[in-house]
C-alpha positions in Angstrom: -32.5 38.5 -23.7 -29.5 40.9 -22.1 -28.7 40.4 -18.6 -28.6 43.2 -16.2 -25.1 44.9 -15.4 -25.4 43.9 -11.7 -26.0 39.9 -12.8 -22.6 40.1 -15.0 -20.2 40.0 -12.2 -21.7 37.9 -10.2 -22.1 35.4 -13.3 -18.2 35.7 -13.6 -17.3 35.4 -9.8 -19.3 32.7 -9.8 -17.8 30.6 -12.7 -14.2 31.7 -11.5 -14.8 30.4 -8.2 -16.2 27.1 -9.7 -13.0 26.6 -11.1 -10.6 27.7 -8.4 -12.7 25.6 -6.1 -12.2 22.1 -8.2 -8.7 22.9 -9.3 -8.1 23.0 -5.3 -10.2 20.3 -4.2 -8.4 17.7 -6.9 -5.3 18.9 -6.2 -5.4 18.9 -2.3 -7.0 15.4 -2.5 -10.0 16.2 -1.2 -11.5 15.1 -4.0 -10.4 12.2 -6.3 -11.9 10.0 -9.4 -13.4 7.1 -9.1 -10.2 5.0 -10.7 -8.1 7.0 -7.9 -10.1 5.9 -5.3 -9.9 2.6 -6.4 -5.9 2.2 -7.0 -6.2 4.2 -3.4 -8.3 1.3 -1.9 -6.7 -1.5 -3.8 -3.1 -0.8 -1.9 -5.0 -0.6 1.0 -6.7 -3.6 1.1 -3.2 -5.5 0.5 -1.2 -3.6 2.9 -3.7 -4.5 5.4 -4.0 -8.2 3.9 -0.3 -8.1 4.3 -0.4 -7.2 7.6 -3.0 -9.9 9.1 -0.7 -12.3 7.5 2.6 -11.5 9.4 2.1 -13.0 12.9 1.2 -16.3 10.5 4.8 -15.7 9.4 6.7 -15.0 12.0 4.7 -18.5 13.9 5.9 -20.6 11.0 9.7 -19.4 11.6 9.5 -19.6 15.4 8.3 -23.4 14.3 10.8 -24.3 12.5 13.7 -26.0 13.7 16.3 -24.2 11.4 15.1 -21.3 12.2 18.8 -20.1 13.3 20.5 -20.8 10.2 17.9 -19.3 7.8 17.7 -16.3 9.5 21.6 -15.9 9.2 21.7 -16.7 5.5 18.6 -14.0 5.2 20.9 -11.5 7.1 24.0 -12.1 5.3 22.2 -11.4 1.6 22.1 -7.8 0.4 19.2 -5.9 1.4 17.7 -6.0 -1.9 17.8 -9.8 -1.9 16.2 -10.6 1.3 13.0 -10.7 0.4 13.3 -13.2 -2.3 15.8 -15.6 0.5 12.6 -14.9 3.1 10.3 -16.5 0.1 12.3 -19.3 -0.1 12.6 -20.6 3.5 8.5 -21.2 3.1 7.8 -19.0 6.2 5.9 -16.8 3.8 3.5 -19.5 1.9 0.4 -19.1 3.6 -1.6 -22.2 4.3 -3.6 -23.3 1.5 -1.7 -21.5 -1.2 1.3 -22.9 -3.3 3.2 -19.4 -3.9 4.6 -17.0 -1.1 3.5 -13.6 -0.8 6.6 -10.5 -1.4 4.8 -7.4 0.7 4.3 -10.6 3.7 8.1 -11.5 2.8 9.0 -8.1 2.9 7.4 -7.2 6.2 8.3 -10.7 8.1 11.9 -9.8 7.0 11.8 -6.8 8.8 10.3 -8.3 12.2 12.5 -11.0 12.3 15.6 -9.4 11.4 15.1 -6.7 14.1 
């Protein structure tokens, strides 16, 4: 079976636009793959996590009576060492769990510090 001249082009427009139209879709992010999507929803889900969990830090280091002096010794460390000395004052172990949190250390660091 031979197509007619008239179908050929249209044939080919329609397969180059097929492609054109997913290259741009992937690369625009309009589209993604499924293990995108998830990664893209996974650091969602713990920023947001992260974020209920603040105001539970910043209450536990308003409760605490040293507050003063742990905030200075936070202050005083190097930038990239903060958020380990903001794990160990306990402000960022969330009731009912035994190990604090970094991204809650990271962003109760920034709260109180400012």
């Amino acid at each position: 079976m031979t197509l007619p001249t008239w179908m050929k082009p249209l044939l080919f427009g329609a397969a180059i636009g097929a492609v054109v139209a997913t290259i741009a879709g992937f690369t625009t992010g309009f589209w993604m793959t499924t293990s995108k999507a998830q990664v893209v929803a996974n650091e969602q889900a713990t920023a947001e996590v992260s974020a209920a969990l603040l105001p539970i830090c910043v209450e536990l280091a308003s409760r605490d009576s040293q507050r003063g002096s742990k905030i200075e010794d936070i202050r005083a460390k190097p930038s990239y060492q903060r958020n380990e000395a903001m794990m160990d004052t306990g402000w960022t172990t969330m009731p009912g769990t035994e190990d604090g949190d970094r991204r809650v250390a990271a962003a109760c660091v920034e709260t109180l510090l400012n």
